[in-house]
DOPAFI-593082 format. One line per field, with one value per residue (C-alpha): residue in three letters; x, y, z. Coordinates in steps of 0.02 Angstrom, whole numbers, always signed. Layout:
BEGIN
residuo <- (Ala,...) $
X <- (X,...) $
Y <- (Y,...) $
Z <- (Z,...) $
% end
This chain:
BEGIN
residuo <- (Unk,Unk,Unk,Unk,Unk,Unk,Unk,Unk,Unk,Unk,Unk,Unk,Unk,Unk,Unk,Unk,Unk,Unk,Unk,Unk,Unk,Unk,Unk,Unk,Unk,Unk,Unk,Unk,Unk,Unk,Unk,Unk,Unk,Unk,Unk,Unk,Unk,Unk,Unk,Unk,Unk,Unk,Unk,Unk,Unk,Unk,Unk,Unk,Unk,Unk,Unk,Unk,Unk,Unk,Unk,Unk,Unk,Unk,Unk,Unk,Unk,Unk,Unk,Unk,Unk,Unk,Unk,Unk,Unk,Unk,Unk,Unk,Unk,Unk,Unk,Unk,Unk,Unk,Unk,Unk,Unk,Unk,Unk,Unk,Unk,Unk,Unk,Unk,Unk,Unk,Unk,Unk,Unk,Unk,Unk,Unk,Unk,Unk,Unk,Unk,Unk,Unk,Unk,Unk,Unk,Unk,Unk,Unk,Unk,Unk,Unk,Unk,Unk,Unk,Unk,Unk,Unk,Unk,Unk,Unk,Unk,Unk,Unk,Unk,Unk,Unk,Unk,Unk,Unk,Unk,Unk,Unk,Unk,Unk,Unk,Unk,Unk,Unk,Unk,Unk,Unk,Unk,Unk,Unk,Unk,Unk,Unk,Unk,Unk,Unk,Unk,Unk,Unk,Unk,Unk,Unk,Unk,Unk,Unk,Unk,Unk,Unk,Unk,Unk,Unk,Unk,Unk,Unk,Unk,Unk,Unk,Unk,Unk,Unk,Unk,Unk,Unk,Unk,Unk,Unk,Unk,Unk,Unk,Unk,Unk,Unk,Unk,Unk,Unk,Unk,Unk,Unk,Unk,Unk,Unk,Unk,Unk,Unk,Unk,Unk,Unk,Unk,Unk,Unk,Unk,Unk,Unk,Unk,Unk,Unk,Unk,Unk,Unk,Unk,Unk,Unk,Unk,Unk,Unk,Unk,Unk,Unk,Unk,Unk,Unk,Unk,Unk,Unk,Unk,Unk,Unk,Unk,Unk,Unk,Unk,Unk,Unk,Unk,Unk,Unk,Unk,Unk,Unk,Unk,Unk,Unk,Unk,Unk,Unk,Unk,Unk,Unk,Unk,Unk,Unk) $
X <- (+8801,+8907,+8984,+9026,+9169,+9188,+9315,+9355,+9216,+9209,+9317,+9194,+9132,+9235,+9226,+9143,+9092,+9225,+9351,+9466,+9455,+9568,+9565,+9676,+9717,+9629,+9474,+9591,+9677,+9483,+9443,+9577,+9646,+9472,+9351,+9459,+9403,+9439,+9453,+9298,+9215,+9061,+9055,+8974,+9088,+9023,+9091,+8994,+8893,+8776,+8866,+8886,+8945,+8942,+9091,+9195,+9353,+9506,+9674,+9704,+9852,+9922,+9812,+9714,+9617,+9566,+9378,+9314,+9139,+8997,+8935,+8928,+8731,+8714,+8541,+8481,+8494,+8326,+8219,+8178,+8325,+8307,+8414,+8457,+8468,+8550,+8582,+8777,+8745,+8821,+8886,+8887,+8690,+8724,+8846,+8697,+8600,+8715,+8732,+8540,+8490,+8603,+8551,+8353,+8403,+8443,+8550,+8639,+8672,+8685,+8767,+8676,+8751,+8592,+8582,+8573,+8702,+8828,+8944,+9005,+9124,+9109,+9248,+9382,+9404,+9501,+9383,+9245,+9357,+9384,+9201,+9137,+9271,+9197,+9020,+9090,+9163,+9019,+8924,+9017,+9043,+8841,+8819,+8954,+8848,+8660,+8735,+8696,+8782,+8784,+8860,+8756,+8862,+8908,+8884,+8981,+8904,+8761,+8673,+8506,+8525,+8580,+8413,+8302,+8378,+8380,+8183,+8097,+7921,+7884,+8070,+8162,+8036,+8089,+8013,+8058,+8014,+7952,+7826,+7738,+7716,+7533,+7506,+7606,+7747,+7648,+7514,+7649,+7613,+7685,+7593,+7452,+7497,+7694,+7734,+7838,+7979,+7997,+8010,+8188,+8243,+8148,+8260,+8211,+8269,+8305,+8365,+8480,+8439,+8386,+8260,+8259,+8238,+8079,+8158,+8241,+8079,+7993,+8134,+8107,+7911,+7916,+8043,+7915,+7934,+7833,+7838,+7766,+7771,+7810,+7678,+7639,+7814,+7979,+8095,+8290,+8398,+8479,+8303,+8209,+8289,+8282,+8101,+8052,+8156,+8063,+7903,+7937,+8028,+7838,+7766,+7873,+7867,+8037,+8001) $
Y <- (+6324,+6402,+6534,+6658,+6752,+6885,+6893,+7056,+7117,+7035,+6885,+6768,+6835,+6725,+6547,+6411,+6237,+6142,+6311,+6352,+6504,+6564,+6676,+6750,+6940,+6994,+6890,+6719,+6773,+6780,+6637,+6533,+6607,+6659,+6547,+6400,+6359,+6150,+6036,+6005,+6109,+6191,+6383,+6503,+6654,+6804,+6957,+7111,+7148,+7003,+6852,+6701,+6531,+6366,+6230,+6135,+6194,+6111,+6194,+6285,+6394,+6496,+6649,+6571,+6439,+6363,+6324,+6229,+6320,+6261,+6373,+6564,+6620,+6827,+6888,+7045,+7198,+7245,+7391,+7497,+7516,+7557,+7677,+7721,+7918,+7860,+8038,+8027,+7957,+7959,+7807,+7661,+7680,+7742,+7612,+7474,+7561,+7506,+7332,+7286,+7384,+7278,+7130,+7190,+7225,+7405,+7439,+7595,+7678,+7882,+7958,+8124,+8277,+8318,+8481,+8379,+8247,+8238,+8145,+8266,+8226,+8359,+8494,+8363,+8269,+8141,+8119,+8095,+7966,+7862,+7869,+7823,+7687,+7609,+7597,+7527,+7380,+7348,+7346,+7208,+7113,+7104,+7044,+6920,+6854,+6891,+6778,+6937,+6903,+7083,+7225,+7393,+7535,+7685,+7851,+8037,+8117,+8197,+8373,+8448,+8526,+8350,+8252,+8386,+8392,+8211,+8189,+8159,+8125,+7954,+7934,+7960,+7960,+7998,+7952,+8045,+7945,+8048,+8052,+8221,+8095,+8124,+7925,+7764,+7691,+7561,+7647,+7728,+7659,+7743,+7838,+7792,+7859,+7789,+7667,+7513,+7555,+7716,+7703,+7678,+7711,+7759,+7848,+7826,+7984,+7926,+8091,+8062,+8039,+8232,+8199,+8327,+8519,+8606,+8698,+8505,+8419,+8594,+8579,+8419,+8422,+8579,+8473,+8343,+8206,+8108,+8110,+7939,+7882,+7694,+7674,+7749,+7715,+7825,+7695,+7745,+7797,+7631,+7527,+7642,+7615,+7423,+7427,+7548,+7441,+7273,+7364,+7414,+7250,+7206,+7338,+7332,+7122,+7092,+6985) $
Z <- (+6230,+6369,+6292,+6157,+6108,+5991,+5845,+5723,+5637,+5459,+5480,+5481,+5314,+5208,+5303,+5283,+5379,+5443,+5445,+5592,+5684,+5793,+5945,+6014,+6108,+6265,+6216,+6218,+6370,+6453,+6393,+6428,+6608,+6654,+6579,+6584,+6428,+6367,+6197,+6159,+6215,+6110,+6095,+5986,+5900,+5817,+5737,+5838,+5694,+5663,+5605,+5699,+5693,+5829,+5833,+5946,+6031,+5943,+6021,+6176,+6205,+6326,+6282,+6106,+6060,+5910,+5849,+5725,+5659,+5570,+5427,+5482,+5497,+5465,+5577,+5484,+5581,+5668,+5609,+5656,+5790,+5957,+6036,+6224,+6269,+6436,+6554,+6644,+6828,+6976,+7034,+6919,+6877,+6707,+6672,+6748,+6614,+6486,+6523,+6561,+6399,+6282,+6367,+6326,+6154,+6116,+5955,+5986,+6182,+6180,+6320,+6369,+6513,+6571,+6661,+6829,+6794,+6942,+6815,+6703,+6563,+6439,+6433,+6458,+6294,+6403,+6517,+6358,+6266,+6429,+6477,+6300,+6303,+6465,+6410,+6238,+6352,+6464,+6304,+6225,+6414,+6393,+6227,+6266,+6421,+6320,+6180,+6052,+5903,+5871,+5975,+6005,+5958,+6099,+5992,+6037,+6210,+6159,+6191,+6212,+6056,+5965,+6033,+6000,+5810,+5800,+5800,+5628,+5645,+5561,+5549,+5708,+5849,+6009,+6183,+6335,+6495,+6624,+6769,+6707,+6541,+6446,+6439,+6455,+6376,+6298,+6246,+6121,+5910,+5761,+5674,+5575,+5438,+5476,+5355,+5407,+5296,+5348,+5529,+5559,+5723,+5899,+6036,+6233,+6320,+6509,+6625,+6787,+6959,+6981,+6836,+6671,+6716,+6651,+6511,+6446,+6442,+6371,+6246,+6195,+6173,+6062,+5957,+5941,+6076,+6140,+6342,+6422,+6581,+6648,+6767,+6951,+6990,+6977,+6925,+6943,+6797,+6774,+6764,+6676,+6497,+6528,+6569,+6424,+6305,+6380,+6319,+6141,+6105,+6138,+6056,+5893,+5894,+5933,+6072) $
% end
């Protein structure tokens, strides 16, 4: 399986095997001018949020093709979810973030002005649309190329305030990743007394190149976060997520 392309969300819902789905838009245009896609050709198509179906390439256009799918397959969302606090970064390192972290996984991406970001997009809504729009792409470019039949969403740019409210013990548990960190990533657990179903989402707080100021990671503590390291090493901002991710995938039996 070469390939998959993504079709609206929910119009797979109602198909069955042997239906016909067609593509067509930017995603046909990439996949027949860039992709060079053929008859026959077997591909996989999902809808972004978790279903999926194989089948054979029947018709190609100028900028659509036609598939033929076997019966669409739904995976069930993960839980709990893991979600990327990714700090603005000069550069494309933020954006690096972005794509390595949906290819390890992560269900939702945050992006976070950090005190020391160079980028900085808030105080021009323009600039904040465009910027959230970007990282929604390179999100979806990676699933594409990860074969993930379902798309990690890019949430509002966040504030200190917003991750330090977002943290529910048990709940919402946040790790901040940090060299000054009391013990290593993957020495983090829930709680003992967590229980399964209650743990629903765990937020990795990654700060730009400049690392967080005292008074962020201060903030963040007092607000109940846990602040790990990743080893001896200082990792950049764009691997850090990635690796932290690679180790709770582990650590929650996702991988």
């Amino acid at each position: 399986m070469a390939n998959l392309y993504l079709v609206p969300t929910g119009s797979l819902d109602a198909l069955g095997d042997g239906d016909v789905v067609r593509v067509d838009g930017d995603e046909g245009r990439h996949a027949v001018r860039v992709s060079r896609l053929r008859l026959g050709e077997s591909i996989a198509v999902a809808d972004g949020d978790g279903v999926r179906s194989t089948g054979t390439v029947e018709h190609v256009g100028i900028d659509e093709f036609s598939v033929r799918i076997g019966a669409p397959e739904r995976a069930a969302a993960a839980t709990p979810t893991l979600t990327l606090v990714q700090a603005l970064a000069k550069g494309d390192r933020d954006e690096r973030a972005v794509e390595q972290a949906t290819e390890f996984g992560v269900d939702a991406i945050v992006p976070w002005q950090a005190e020391r970001s160079v980028s900085r997009w808030r105080g021009d809504a323009a600039k904040v649309a465009k910027g959230e729009a970007k990282w929604r792409r390179i999100a979806r470019e990676a699933a594409k190329q990860s074969m993930r039949s379902r798309v990690p969403s890019v949430e509002p740019l966040a504030t200190l305030p917003d991750l330090c409210a977002s943290h529910e013990p048990g709940v919402r548990e946040t790790i901040v990743l940090h060299p000054r960190g009391s013990a290593p990533a993957t020495a983090w657990r829930p709680a003992a007394d967590t229980r399964a179903a209650d743990l629903r989402e765990v937020r990795l707080v990654v700060g730009p190149e400049g690392g967080l100021t005292d008074s962020e990671l201060a903030a963040l503590a007092d607000a109940g976060a846990h602040v790990m390291t990743l080893g001896s090493a200082v990792l950049r901002t764009s691997s850090a997520g990635p690796a932290a991710l690679a180790v709770l995938n582990v650590t929650l039996g996702r991988w």
